[in-house]
Biopython code that builds the backbone (N, CA, C, O; Angstrom):
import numpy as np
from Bio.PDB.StructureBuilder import StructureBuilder

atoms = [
    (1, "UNK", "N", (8.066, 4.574, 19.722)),
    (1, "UNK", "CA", (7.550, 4.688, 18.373)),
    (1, "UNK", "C", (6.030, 4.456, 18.437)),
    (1, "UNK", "O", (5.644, 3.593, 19.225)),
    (2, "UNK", "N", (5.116, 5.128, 17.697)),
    (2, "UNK", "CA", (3.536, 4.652, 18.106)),
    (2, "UNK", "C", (3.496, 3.573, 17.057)),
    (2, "UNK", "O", (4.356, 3.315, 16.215)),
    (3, "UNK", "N", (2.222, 2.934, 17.287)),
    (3, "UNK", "CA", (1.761, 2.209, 17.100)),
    (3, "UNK", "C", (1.531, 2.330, 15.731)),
    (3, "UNK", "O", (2.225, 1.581, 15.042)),
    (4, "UNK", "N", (0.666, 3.143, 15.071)),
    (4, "UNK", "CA", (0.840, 3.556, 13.541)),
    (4, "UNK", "C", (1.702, 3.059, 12.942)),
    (4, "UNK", "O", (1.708, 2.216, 12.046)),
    (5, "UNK", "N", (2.873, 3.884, 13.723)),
    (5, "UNK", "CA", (4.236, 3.265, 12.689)),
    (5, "UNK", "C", (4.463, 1.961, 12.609)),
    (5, "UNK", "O", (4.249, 1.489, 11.492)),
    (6, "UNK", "N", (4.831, 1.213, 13.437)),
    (6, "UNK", "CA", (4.464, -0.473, 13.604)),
    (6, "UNK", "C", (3.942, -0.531, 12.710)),
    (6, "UNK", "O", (4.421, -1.145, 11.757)),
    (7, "UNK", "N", (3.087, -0.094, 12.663)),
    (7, "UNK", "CA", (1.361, -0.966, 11.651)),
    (7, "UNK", "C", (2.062, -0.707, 10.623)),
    (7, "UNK", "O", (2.637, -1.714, 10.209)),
    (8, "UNK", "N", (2.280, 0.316, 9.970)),
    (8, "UNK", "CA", (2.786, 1.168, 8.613)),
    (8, "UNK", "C", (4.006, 0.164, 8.159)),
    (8, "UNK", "O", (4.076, -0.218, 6.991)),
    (9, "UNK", "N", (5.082, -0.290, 9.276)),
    (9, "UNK", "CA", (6.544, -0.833, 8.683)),
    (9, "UNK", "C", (6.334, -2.439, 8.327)),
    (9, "UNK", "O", (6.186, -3.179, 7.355)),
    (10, "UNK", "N", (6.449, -2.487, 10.224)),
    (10, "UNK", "CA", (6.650, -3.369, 10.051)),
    (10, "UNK", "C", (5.497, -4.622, 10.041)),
    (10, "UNK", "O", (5.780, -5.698, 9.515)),
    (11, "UNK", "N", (4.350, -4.414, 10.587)),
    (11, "UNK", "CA", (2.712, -5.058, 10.437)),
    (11, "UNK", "C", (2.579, -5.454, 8.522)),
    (11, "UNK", "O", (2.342, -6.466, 7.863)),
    (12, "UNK", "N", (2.919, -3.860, 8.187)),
    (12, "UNK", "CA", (2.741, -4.048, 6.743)),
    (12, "UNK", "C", (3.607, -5.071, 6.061)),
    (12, "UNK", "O", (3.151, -5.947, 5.327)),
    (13, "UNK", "N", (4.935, -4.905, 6.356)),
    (13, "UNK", "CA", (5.790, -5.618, 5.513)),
    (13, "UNK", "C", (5.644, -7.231, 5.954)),
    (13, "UNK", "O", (5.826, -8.283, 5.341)),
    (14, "UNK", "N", (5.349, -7.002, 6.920)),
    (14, "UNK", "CA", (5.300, -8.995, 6.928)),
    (14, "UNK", "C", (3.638, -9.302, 6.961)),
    (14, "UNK", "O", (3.577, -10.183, 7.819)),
    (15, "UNK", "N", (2.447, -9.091, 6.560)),
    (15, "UNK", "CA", (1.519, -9.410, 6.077)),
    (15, "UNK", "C", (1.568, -9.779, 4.676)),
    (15, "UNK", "O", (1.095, -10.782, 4.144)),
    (16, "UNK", "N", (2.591, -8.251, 3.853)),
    (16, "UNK", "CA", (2.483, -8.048, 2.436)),
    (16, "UNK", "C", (3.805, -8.680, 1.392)),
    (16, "UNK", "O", (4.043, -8.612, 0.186)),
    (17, "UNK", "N", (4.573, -9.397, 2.741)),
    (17, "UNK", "CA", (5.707, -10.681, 1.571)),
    (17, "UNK", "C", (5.083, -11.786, 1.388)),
    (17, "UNK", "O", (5.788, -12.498, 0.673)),
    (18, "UNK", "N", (3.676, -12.535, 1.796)),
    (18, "UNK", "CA", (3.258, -13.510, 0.956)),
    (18, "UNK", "C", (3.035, -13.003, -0.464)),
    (18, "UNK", "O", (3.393, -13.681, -1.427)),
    (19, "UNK", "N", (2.379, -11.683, -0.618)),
    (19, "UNK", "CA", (1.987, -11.571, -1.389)),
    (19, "UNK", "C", (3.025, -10.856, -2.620)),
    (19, "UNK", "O", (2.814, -10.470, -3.770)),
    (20, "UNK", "N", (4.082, -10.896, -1.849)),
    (20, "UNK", "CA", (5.228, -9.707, -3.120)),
    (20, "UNK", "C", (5.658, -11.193, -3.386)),
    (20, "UNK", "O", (5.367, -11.548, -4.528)),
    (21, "UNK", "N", (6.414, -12.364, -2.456)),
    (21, "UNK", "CA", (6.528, -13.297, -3.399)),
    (21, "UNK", "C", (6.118, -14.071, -4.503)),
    (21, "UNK", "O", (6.804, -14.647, -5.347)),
    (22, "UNK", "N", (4.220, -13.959, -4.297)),
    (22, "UNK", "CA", (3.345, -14.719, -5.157)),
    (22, "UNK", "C", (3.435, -13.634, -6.341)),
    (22, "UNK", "O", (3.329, -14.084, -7.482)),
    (23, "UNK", "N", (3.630, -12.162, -6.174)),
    (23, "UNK", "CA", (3.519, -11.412, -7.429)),
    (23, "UNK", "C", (4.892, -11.718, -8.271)),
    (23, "UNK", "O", (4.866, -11.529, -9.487)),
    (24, "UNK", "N", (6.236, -12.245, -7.567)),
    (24, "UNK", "CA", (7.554, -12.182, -8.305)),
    (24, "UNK", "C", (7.795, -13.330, -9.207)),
    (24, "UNK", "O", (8.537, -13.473, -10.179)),
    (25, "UNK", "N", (6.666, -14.370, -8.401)),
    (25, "UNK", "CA", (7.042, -16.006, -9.121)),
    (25, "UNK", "C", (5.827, -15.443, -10.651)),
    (25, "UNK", "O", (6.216, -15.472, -11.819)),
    (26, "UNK", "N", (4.620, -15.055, -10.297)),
    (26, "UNK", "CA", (3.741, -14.417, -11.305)),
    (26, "UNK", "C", (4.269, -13.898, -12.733)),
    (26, "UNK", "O", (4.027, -14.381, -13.839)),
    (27, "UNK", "N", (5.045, -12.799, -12.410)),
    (27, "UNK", "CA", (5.843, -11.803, -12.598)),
    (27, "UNK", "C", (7.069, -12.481, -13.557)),
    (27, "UNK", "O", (7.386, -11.880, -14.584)),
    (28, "UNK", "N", (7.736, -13.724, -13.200)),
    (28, "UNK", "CA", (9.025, -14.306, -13.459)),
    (28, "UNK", "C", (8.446, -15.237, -14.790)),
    (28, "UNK", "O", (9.069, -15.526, -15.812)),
    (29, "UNK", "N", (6.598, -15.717, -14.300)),
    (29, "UNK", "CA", (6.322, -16.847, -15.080)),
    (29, "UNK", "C", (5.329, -16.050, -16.533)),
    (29, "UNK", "O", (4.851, -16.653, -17.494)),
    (30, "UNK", "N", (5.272, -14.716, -16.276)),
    (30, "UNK", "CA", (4.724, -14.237, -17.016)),
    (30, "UNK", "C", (3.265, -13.556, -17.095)),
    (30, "UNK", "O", (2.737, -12.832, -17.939)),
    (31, "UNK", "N", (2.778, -14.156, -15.710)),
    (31, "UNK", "CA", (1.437, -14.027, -15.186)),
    (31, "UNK", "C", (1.011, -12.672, -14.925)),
    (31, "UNK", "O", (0.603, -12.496, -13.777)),
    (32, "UNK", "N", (1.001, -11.916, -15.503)),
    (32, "UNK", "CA", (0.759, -10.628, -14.657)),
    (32, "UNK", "C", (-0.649, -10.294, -14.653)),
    (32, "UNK", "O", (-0.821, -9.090, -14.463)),
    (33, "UNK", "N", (-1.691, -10.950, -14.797)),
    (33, "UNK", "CA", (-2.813, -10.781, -14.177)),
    (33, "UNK", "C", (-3.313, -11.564, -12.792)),
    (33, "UNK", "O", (-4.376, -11.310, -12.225)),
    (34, "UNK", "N", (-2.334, -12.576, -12.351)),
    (34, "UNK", "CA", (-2.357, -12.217, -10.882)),
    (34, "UNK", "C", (-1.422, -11.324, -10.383)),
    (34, "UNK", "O", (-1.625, -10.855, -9.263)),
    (35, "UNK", "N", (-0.514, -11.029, -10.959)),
    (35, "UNK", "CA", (-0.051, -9.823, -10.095)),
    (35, "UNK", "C", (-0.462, -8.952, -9.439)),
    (35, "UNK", "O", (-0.343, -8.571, -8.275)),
    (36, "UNK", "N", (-1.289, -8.482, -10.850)),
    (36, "UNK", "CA", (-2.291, -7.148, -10.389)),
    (36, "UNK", "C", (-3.611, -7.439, -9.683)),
    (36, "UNK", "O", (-4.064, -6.564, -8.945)),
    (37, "UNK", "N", (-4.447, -8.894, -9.882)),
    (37, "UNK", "CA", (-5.292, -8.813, -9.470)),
    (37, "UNK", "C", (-5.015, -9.197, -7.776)),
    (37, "UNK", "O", (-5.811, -8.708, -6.974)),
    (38, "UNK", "N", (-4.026, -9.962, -7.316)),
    (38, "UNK", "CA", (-3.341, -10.311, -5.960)),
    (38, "UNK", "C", (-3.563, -9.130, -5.229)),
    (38, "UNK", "O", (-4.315, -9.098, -4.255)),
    (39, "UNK", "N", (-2.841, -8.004, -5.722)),
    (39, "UNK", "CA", (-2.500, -6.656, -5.218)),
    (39, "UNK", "C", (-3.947, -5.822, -4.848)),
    (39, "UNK", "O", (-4.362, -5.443, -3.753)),
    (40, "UNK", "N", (-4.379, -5.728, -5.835)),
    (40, "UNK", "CA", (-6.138, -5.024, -6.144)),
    (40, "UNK", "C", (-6.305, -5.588, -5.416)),
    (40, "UNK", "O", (-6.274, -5.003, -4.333)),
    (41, "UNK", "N", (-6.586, -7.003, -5.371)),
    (41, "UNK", "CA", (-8.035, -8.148, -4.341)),
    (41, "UNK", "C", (-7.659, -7.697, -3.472)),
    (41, "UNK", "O", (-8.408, -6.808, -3.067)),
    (42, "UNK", "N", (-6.558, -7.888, -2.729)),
    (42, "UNK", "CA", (-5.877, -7.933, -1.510)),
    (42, "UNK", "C", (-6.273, -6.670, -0.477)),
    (42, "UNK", "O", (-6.659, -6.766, 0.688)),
    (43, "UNK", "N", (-5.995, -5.109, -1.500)),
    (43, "UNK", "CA", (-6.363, -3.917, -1.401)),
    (43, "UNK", "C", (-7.943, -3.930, -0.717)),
    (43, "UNK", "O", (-8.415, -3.678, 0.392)),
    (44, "UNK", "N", (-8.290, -4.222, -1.589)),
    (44, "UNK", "CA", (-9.912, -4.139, -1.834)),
    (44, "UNK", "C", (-10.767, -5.086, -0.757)),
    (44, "UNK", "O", (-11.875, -4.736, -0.353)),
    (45, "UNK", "N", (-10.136, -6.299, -0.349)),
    (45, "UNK", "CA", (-10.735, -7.181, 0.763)),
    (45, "UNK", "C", (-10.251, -5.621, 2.001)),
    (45, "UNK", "O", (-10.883, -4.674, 2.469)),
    (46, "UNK", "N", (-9.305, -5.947, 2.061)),
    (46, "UNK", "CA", (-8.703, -5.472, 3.485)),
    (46, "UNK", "C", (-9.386, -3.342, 3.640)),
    (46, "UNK", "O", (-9.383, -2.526, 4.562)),
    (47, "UNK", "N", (-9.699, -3.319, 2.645)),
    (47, "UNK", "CA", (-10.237, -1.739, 2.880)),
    (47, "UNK", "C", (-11.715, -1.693, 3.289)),
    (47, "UNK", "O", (-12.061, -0.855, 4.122)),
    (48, "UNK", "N", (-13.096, -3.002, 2.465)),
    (48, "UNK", "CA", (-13.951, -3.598, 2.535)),
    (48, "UNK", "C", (-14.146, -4.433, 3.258)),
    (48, "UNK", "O", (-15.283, -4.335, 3.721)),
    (49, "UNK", "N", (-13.400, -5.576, 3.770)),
    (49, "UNK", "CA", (-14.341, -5.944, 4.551)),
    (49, "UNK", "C", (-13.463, -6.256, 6.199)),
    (49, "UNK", "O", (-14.080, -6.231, 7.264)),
    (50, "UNK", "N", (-12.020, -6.524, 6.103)),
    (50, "UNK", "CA", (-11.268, -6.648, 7.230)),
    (50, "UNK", "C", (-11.234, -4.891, 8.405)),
    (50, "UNK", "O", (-11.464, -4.735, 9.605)),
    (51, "UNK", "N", (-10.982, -4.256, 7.699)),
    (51, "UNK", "CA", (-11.487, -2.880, 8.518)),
    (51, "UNK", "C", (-12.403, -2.411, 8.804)),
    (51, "UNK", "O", (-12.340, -1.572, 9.703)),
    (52, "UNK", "N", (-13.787, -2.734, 8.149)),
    (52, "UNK", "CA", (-15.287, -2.393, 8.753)),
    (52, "UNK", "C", (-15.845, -3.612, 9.746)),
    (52, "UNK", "O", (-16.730, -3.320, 10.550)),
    (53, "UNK", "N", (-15.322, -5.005, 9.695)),
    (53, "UNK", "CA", (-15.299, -6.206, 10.636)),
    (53, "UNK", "C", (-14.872, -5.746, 11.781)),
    (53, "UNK", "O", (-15.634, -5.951, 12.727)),
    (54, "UNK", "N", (-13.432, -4.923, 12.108)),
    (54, "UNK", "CA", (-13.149, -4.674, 12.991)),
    (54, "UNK", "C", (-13.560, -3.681, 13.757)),
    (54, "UNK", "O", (-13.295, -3.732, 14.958)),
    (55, "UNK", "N", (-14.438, -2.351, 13.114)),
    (55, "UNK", "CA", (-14.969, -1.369, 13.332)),
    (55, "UNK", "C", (-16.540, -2.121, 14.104)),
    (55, "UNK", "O", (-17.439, -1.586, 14.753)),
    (56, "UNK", "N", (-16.423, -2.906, 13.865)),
    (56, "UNK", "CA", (-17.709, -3.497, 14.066)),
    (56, "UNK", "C", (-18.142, -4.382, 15.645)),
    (56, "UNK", "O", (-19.185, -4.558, 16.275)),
    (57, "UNK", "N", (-16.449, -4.846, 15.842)),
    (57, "UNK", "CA", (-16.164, -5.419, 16.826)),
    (57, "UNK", "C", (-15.771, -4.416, 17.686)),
    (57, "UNK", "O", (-15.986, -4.743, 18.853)),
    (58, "UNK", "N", (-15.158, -3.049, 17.539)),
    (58, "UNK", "CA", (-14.440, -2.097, 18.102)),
    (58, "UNK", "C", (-14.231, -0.762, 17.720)),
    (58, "UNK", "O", (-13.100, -0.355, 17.452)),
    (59, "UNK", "N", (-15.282, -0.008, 17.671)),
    (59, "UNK", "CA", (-14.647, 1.256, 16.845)),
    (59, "UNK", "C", (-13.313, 1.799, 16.844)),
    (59, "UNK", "O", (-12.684, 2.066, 17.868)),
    (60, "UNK", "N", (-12.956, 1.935, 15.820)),
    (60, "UNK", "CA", (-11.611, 2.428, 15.581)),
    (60, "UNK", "C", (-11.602, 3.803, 15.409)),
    (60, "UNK", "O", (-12.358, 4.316, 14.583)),
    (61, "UNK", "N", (-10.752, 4.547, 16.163)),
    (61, "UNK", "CA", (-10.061, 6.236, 15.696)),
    (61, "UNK", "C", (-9.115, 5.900, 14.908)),
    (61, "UNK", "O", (-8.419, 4.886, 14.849)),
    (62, "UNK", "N", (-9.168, 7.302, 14.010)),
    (62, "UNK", "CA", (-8.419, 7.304, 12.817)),
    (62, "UNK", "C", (-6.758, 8.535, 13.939)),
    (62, "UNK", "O", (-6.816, 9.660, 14.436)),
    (63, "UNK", "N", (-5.297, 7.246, 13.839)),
    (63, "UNK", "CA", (-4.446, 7.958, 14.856)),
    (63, "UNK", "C", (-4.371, 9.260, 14.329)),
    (63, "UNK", "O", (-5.068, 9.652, 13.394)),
    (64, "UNK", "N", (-3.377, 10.054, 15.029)),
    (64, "UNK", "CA", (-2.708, 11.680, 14.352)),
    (64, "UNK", "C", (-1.765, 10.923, 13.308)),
    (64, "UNK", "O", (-1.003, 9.960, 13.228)),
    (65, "UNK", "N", (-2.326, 12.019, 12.525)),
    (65, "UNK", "CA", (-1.700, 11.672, 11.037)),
    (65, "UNK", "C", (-2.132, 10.782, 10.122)),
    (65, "UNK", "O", (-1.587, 10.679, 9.022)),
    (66, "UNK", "N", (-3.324, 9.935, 10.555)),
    (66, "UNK", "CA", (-4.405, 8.785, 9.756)),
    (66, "UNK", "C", (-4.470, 9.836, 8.277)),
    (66, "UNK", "O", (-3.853, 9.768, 7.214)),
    (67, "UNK", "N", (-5.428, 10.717, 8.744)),
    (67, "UNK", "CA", (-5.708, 11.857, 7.262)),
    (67, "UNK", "C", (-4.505, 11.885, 6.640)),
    (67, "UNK", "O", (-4.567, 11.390, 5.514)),
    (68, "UNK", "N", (-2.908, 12.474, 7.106)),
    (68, "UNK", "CA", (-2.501, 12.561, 5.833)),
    (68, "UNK", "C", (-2.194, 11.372, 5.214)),
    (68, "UNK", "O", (-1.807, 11.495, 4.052)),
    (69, "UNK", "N", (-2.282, 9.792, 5.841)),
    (69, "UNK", "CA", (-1.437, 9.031, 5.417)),
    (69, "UNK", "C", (-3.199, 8.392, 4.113)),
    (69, "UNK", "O", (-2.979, 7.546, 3.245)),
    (70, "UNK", "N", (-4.287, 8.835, 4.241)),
    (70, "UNK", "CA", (-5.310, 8.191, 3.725)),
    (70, "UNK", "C", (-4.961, 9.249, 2.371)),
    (70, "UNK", "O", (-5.024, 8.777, 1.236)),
    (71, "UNK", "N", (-4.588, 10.722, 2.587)),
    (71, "UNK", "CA", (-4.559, 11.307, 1.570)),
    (71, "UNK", "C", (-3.282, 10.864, 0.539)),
    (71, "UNK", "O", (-3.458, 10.929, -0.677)),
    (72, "UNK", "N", (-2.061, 10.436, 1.070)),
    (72, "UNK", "CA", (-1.105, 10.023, 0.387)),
    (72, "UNK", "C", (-1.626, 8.842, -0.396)),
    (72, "UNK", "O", (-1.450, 8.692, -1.605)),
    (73, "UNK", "N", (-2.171, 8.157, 0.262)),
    (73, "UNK", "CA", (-2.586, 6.591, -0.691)),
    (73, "UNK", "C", (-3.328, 7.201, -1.526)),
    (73, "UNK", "O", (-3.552, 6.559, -2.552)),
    (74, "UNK", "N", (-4.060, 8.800, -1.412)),
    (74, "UNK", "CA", (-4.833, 8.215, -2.662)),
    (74, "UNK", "C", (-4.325, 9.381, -3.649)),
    (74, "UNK", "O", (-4.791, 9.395, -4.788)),
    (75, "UNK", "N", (-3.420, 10.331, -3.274)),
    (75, "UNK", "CA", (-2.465, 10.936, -4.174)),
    (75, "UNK", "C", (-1.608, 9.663, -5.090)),
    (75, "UNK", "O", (-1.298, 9.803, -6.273)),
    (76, "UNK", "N", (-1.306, 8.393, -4.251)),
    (76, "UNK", "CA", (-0.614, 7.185, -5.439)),
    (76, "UNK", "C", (-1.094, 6.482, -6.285)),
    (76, "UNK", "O", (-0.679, 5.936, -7.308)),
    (77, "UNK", "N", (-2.655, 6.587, -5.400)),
    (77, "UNK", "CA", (-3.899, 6.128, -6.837)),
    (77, "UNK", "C", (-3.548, 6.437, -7.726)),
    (77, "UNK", "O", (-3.011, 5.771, -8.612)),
    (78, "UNK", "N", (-4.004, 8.617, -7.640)),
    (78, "UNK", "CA", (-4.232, 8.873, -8.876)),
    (78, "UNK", "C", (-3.080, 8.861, -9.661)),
    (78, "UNK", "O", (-3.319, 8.987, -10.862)),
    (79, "UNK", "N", (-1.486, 8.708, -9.251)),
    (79, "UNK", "CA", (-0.751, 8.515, -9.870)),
    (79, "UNK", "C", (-0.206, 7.187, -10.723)),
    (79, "UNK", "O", (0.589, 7.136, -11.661)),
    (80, "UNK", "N", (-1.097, 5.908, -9.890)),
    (80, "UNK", "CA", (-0.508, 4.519, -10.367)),
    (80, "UNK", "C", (-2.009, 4.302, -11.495)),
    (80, "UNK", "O", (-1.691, 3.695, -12.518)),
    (81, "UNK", "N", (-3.301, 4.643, -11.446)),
    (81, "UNK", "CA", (-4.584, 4.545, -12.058)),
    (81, "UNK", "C", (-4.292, 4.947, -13.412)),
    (81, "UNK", "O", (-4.936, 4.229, -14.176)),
    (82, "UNK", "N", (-3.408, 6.012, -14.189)),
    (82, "UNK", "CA", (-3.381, 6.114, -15.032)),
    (82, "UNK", "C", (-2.407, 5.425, -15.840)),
    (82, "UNK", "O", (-2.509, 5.538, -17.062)),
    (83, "UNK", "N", (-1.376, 4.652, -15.298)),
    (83, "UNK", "CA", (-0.576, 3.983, -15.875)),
    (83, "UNK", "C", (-1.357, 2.837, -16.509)),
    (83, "UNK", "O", (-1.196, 2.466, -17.672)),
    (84, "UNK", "N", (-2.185, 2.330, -15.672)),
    (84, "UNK", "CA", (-3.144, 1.029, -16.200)),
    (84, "UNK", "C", (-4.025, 1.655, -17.139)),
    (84, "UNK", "O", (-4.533, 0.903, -17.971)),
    (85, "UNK", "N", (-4.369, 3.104, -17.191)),
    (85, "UNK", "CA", (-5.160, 3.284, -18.353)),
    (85, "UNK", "C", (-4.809, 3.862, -19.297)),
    (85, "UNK", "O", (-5.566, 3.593, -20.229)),
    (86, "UNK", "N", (-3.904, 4.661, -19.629)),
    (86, "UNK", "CA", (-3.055, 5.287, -20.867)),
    (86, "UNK", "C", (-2.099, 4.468, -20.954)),
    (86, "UNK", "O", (-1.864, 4.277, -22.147)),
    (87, "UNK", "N", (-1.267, 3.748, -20.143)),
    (87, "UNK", "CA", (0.011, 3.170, -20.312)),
    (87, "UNK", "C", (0.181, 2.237, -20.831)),
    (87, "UNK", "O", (1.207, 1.556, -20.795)),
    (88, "UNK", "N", (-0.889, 2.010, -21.469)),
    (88, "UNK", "CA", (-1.426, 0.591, -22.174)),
    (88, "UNK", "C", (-0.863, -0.544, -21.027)),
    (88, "UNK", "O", (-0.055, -1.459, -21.185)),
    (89, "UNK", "N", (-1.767, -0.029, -19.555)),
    (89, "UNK", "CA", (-1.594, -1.702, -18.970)),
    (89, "UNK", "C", (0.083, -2.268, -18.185)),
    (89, "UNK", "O", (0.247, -3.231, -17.435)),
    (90, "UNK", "N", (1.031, -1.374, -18.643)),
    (90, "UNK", "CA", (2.598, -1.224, -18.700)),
    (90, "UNK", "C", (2.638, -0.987, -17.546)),
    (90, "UNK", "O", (1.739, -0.236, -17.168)),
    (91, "UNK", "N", (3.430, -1.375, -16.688)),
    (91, "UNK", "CA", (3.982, -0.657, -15.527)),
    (91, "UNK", "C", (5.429, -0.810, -15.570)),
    (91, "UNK", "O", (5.657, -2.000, -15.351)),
    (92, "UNK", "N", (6.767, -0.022, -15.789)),
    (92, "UNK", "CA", (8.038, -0.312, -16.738)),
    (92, "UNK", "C", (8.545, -0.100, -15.099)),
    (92, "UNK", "O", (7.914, 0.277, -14.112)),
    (93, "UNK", "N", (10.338, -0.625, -15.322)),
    (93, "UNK", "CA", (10.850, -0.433, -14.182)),
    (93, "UNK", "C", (10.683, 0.902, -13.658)),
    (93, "UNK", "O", (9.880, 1.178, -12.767)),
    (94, "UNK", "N", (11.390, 1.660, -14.178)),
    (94, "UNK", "CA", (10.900, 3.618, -13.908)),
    (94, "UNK", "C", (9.772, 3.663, -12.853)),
    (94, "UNK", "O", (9.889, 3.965, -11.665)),
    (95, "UNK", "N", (9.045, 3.429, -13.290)),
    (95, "UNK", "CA", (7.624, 3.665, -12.739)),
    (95, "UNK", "C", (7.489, 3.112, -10.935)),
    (95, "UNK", "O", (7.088, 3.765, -9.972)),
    (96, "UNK", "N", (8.069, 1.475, -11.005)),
    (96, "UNK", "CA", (8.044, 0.454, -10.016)),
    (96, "UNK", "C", (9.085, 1.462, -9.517)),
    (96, "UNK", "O", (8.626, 2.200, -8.645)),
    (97, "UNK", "N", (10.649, 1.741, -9.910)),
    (97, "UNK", "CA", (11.363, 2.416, -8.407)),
    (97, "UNK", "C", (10.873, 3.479, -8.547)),
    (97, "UNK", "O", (9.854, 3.206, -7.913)),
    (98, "UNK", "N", (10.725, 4.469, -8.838)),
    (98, "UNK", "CA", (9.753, 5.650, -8.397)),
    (98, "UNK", "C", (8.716, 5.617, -7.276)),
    (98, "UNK", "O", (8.523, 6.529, -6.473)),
    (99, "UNK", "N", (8.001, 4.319, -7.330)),
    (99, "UNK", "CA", (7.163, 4.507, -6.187)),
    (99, "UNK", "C", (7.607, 3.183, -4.854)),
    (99, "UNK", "O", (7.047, 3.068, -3.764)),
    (100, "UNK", "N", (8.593, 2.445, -5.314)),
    (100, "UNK", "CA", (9.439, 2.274, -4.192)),
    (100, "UNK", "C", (10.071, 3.334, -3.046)),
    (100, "UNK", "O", (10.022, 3.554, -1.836)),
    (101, "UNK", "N", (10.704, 3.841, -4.291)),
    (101, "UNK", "CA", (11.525, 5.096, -3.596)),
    (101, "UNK", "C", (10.491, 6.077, -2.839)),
    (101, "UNK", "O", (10.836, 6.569, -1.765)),
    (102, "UNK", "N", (9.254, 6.358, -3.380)),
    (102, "UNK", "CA", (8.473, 7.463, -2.950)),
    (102, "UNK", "C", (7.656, 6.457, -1.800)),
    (102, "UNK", "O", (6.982, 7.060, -0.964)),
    (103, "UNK", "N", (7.689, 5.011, -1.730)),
    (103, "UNK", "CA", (6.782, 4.687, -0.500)),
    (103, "UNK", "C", (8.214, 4.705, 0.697)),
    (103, "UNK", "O", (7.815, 4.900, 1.845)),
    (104, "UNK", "N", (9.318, 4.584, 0.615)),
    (104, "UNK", "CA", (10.950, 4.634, 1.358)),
    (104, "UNK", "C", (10.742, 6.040, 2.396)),
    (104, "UNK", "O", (10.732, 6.187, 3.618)),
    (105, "UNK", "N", (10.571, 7.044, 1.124)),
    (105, "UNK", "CA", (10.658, 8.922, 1.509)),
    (105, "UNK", "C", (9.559, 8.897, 2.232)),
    (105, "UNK", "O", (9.685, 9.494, 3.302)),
    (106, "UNK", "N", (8.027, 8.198, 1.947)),
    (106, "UNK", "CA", (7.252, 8.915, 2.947)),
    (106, "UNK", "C", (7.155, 7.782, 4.157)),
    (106, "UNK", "O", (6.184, 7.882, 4.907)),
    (107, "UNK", "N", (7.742, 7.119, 4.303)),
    (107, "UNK", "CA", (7.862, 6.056, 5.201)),
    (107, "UNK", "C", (8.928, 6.892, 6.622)),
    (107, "UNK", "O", (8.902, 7.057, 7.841)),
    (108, "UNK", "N", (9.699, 7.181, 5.522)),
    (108, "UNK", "CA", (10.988, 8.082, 6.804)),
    (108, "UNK", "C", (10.083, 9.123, 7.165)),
    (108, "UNK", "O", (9.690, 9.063, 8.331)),
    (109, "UNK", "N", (9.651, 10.060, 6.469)),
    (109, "UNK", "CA", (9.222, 10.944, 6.578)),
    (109, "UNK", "C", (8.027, 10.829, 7.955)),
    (109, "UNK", "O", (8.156, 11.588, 8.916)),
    (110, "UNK", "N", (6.886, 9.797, 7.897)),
    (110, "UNK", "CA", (6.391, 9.698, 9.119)),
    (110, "UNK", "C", (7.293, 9.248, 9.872)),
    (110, "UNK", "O", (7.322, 10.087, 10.772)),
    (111, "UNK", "N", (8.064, 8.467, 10.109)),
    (111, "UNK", "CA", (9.041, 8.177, 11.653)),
    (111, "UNK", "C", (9.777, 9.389, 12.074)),
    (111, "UNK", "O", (9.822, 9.596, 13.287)),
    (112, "UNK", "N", (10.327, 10.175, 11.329)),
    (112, "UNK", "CA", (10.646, 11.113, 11.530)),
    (112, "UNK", "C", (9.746, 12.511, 12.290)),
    (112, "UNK", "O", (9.766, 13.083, 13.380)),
    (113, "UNK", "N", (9.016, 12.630, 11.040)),
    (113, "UNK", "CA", (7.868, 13.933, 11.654)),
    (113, "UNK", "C", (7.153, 13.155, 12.808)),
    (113, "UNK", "O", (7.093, 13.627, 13.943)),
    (114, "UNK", "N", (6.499, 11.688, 12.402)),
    (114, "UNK", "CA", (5.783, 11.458, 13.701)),
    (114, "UNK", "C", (5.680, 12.154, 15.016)),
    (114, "UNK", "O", (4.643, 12.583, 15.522)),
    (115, "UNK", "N", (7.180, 12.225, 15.624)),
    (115, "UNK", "CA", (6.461, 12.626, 17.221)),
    (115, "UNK", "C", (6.188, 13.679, 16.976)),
    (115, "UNK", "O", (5.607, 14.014, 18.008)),
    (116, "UNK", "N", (6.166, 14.794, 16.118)),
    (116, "UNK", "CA", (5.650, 16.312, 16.326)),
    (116, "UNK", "C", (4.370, 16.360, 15.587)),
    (116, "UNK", "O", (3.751, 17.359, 15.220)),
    (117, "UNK", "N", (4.007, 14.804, 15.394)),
    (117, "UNK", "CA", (2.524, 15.036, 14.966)),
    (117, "UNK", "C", (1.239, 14.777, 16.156)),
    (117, "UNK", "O", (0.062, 14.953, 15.842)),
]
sb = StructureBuilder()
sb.init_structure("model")
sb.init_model(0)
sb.init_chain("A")
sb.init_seg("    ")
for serial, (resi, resn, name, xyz) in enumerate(atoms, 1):
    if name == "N":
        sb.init_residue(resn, " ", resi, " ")
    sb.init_atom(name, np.array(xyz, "f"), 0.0, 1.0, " ", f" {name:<3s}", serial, name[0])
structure = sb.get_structure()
């Protein structure tokens, strides 16, 4: 399996359960402006300053398949950006499994296509 994928499953998922737990207790207590801001900050450190730190120490290549996976994140932008701005702020269950399900599909989808990429 390359390395990507690692990074993508399983790197991701156990960096990002401190932070799904701190959003559920948030979430449970009513808080939902750390939810969102947890998620954002979190986003926003690690795109700013943890990946250009390391570029810095080591240039990094972007692997096969980096492009489409940079273009998917930001195809979910533009799909999750407007919920916070027309949706009055709402993010309803619908919405949350929809992009469960759609981060599941393109998750298989690279392990799968991977080696013929």
């Amino acid at each position: 399996m390359p390395p990507v994928i690692v990074g993508m499953l399983v790197i991701a998922i156990g960096t990002s359960l401190p932070e799904l737990i701190t959003s559920i207790f948030a979430a449970l207590k009513g808080e939902t402006d750390l939810c969102v801001g947890n998620v954002i900050g979190s986003n926003i450190f690690n795109g700013l300053f943890v990946l250009p730190i390391s570029a810095l120490i080591y240039p990094l290549m972007v692997p096969d398949g980096g492009g489409l996976d940079i273009l998917v994140s930001l195809i979910f932008a533009v799909f999750l950006i407007p919920i916070f701005i027309w949706g009055k702020g709402i993010m309803n269950r619908q919405a949350g499994i929809l992009f469960v399900v759609a981060y599941i599909a393109y998750m298989t989808f690279r392990v799968t296509v991977a080696k013929s990429m």
